[in-house]
C-alpha positions in Angstrom: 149.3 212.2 90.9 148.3 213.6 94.0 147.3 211.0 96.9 143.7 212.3 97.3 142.8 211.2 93.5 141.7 207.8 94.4 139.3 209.1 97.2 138.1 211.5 94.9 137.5 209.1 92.3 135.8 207.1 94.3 133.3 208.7 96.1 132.6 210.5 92.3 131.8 206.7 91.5 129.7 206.3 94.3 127.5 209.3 92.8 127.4 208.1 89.4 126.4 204.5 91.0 123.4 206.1 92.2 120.4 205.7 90.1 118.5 208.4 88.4 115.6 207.9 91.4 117.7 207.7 94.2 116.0 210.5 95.9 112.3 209.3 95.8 112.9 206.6 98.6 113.6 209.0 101.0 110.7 211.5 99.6 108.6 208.8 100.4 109.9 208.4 103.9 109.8 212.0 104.6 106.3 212.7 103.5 105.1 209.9 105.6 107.1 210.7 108.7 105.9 214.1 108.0 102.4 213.0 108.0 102.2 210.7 111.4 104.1 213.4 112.8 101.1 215.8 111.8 98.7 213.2 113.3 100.5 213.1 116.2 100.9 216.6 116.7 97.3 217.1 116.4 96.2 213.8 117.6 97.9 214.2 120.9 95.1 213.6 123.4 93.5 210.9 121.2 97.1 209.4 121.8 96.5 209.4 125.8 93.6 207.6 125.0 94.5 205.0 123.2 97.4 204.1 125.9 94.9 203.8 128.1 92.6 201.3 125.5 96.5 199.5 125.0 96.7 198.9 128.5 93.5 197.8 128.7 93.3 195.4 125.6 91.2 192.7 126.3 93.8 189.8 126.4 91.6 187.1 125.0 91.5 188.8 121.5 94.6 189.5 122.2 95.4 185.6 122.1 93.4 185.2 119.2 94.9 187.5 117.4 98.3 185.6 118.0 96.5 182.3 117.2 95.4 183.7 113.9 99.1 185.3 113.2 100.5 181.7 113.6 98.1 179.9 111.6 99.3 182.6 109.2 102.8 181.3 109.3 101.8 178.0 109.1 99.6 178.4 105.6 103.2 179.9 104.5 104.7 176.7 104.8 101.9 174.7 103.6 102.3 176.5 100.3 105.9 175.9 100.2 105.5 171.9 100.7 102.5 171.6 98.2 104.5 173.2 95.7 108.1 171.5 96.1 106.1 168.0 96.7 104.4 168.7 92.9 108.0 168.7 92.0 108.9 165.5 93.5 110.8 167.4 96.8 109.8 165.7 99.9 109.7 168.6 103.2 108.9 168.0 106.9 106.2 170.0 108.4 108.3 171.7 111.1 111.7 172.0 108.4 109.5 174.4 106.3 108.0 176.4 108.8 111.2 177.1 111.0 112.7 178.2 107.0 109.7 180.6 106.9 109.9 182.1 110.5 113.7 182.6 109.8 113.0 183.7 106.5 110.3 185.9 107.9 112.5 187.5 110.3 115.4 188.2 107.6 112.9 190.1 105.4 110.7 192.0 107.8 114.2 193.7 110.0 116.7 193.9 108.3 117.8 196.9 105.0 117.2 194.5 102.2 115.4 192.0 103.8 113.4 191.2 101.2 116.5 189.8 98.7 118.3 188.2 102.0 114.8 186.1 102.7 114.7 184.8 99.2 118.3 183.7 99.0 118.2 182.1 102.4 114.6 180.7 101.2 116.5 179.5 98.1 119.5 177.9 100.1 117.4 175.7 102.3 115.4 174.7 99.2 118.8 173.4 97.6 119.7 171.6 100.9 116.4 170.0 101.0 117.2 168.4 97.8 115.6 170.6 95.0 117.3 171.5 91.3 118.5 175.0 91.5 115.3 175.4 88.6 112.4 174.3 90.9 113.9 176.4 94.0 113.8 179.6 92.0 110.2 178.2 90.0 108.8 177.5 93.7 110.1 181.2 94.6 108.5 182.9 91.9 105.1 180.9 91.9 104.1 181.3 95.7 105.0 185.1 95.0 102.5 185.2 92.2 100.0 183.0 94.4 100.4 185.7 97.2 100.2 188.7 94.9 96.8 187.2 93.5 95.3 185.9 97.0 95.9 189.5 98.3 94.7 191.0 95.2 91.6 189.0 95.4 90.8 189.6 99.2 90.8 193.3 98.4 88.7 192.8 95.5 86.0 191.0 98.1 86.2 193.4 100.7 85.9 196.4 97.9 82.9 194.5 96.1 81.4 194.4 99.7 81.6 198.1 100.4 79.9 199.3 97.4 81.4 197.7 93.7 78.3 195.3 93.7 77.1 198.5 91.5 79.1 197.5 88.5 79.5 193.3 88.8 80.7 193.4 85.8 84.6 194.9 86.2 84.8 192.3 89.4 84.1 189.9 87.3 86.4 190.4 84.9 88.9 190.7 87.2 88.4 187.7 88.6 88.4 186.2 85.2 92.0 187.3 84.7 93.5 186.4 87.8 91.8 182.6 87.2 93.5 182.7 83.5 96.9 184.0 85.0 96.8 181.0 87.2 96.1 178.3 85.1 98.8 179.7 82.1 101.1 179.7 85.3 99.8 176.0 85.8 99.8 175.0 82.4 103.6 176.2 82.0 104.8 174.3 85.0 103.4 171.0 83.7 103.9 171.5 80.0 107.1 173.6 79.5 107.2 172.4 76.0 104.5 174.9 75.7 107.0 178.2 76.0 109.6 176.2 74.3 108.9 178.0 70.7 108.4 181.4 72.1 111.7 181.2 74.2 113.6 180.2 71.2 112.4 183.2 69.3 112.5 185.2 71.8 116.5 184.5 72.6 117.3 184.5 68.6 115.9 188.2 69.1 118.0 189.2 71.8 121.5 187.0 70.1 120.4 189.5 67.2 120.5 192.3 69.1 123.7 191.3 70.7 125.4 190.2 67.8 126.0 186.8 69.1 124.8 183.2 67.2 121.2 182.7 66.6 120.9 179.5 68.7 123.8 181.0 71.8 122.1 180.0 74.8 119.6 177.2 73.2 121.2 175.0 75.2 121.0 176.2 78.6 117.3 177.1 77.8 116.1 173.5 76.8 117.9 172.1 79.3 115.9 174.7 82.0 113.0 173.2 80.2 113.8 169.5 80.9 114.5 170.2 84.6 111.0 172.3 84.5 109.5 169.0 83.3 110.4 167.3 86.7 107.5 169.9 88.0 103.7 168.4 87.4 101.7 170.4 89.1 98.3 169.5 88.5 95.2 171.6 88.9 94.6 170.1 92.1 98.2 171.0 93.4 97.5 174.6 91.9 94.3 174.6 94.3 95.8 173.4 97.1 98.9 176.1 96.9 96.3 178.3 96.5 93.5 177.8 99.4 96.5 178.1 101.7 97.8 181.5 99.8 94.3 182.5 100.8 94.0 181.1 103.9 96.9 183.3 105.0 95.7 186.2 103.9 92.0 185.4 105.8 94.4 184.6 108.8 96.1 188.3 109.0 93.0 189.6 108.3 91.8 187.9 111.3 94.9 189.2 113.3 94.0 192.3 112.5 90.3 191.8 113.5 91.0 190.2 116.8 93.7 193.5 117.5 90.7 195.4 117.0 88.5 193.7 119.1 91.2 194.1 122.0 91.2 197.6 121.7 87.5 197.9 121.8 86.7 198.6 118.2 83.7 197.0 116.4 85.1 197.9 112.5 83.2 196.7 109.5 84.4 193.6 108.0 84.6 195.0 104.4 86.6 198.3 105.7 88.9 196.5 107.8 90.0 194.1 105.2 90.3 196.9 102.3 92.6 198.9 104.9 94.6 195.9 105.3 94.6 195.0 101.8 96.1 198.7 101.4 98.6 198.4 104.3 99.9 195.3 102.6 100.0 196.5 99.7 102.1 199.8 100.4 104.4 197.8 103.4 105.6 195.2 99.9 107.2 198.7 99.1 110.8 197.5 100.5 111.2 201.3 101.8 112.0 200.8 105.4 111.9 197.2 106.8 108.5 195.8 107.7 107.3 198.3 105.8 107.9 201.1 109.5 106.0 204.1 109.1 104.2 203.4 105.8 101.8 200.7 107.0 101.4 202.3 110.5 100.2 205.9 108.1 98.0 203.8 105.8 96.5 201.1 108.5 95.0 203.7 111.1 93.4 205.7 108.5 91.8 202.7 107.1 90.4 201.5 110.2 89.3 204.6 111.1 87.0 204.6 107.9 86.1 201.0 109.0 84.3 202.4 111.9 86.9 202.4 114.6 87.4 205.8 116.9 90.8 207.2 116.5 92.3 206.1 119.8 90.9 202.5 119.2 92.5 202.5 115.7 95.9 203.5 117.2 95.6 200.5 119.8 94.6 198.0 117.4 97.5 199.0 115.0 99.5 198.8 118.2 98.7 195.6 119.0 98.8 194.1 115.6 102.0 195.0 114.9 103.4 194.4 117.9 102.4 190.6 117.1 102.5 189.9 113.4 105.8 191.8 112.9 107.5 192.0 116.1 106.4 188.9 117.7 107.1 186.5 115.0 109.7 187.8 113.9 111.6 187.3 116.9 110.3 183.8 116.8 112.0 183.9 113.5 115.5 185.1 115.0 115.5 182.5 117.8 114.9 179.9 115.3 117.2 181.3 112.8 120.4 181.8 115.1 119.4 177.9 116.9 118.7 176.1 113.5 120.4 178.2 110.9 123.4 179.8 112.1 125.5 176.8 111.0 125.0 175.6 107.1 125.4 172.2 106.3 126.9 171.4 102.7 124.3 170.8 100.1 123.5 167.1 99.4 124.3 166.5 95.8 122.5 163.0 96.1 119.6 164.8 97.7 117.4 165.6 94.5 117.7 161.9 93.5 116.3 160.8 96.4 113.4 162.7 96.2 114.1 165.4 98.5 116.4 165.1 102.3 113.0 163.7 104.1 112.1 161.5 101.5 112.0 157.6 102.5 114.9 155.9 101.4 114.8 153.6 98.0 114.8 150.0 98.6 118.0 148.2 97.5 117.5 145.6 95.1 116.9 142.9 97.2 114.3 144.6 98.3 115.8 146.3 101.9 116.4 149.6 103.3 120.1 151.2 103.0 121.4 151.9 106.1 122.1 155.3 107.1 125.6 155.1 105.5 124.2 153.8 102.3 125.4 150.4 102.4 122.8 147.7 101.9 
């Protein structure tokens, strides 16, 4: 067999791991590159301009805007401890947020940020002291709060620039995205609900496979009994989800006070439907921190909003040079201080109630000491 076999073979098995789509990622690079570079081309002398608004940003909004893209950081946090404390996970203020700035950083600059954030998201979770179930359920249900808080704020800000003519889809809407939460909250405190349907549902799929009906029953009841250590009640479910909100109103805010600096006066209902559409296409994990596509969405947007071109460019300027660049190299400081080392993972962690929860009394009714004797 000749030597150059196994290089053939494998770079013919790099092609054939390739999906079917491989090709519309870059597509969608290419037609937005291809698009700012039209702007830009034809743009040019609104660019000069809006160096010249840049450079003369008025800095107070341009403080504000910072203030708002912190508070937007914090609300992340919030919704982390509201949810892992409904679980019985006890998390310091400041041990959540630094996770979320470094977890923040991970996802928004690096190629498959996204997955890397999640998994180091996940990690600290476990060290913290939650089951491997309520790390992944706290995972998954801030992501759902998120998707419906943006979802909802572009709603608003699309009912306020001109769906007030037919109530009646809004409403609707609305209506489904309240159901989805409470089946979501519902679930979390009564998994026995889903316990019939997941049964059936993996006797169809053992079927299928030609495996035992009841292969796999026990792993899946014994998901459900760590599920039941989750009680989120509806006021939990509020909570989560005023601060999902609240960091959405935050960026939007961000945004706003970028706009300000660069001497724009946008409509509110424009600005937040462009930004609900910037976030919306930057989730695509295309290029990291969504480069390029939120940048050829966001001016666009504002300029529909009200803002002169130049103005638009600045204020884009400035808000990403603060809610993406800025903290996220808040988020690498933090990550390569606090992070770079991993401690082992506490098996005795989740008893206790979480790593910050106070420790049990003894039965005679003191303290441990830190070594655990009484």
């Amino acid at each position: 067999m000749s030597q150059d076999a196994p290089a053939s073979d494998a770079r013919s098995g790099e092609g054939q791991s390739r999906g079917k789509y491989w090709w519309l990622r870059w597509a969608v690079l290419g037609v937005a590159a291809v698009v700012l570079v039209v702007e830009l081309a034809l743009v040019h002398d609104q660019l000069a301009q809006a160096w010249r608004s840049l450079v003369t940003a008025k800095w107070y909004w341009v403080l504000a805007a910072i203030a708002a893209a912190l508070a937007s950081m914090h609300s992340f946090a919030q919704i982390q401890r509201t949810l892992l404390q409904s679980a019985g996970v006890t998390v310091k203020q400041w041990r959540s947020e630094t996770a979320f700035y470094a977890g923040n950083a991970l996802s928004t600059t690096l190629p498959g940020g996204p997955v890397l954030s999640a998994t180091f998201i996940y990690r600290q979770q476990r060290l913290w002291g939650a089951s491997p179930v309520v790390a992944s359920w706290q995972l998954v249900m801030s992501g759902v709060l998120q998707v419906v808080g943006l979802a909802l704020l572009g709603l608003a800000g699309a009912f306020l620039l001109g769906a007030k003519n037919n109530p009646f889809s809004l409403i609707f809407t609305l209506g489904g995205f309240i159901a989805l939460i409470l089946l979501a909250q519902a679930v979390a405190s009564r998994p026995e609900l889903i316990d019939g349907i997941g049964v059936r549902v993996l006797s169809f799929v053992n079927s299928v496979r030609g495996r035992p009906r009841d292969a796999g029953l026990d792993k899946w009841r014994e998901t459900l009994t760590q599920l039941e250590s989750v009680s989120l009640s509806r006021r939990d479910l509020s909570v989560a989800f005023g601060w999902s909100l609240f960091n959405w109103i935050a960026d939007v805010a961000c945004l706003l006070f970028a706009t300000f600096a660069a001497g724009g006066r946008p409509s509110l209902a424009g600005l937040t439907v462009a930004y609900a559409a910037a976030r919306a296409v930057g989730s695509i994990p295309l290029m990291p921190g969504g480069l390029l596509v939120v940048e050829a969405v966001l001016v666009p947007g504002l300029v529909t909003s009200g803002v002169s071109l130049p103005d638009a460019i600045s204020a884009m300027l400035i808000y990403r040079l603060i809610s993406w660049i800025f903290i996220a190299a808040i988020g690498w400081v933090l990550f390569l201080f606090l992070f770079r080392t991993e401690s082992q993972i506490d098996p005795d962690a989740a008893e206790r109630g979480g790593i910050d929860a106070e420790p049990k009394p003894s039965a005679n009714g003191d303290a441990p000491d830190d070594d655990g004797d009484p």
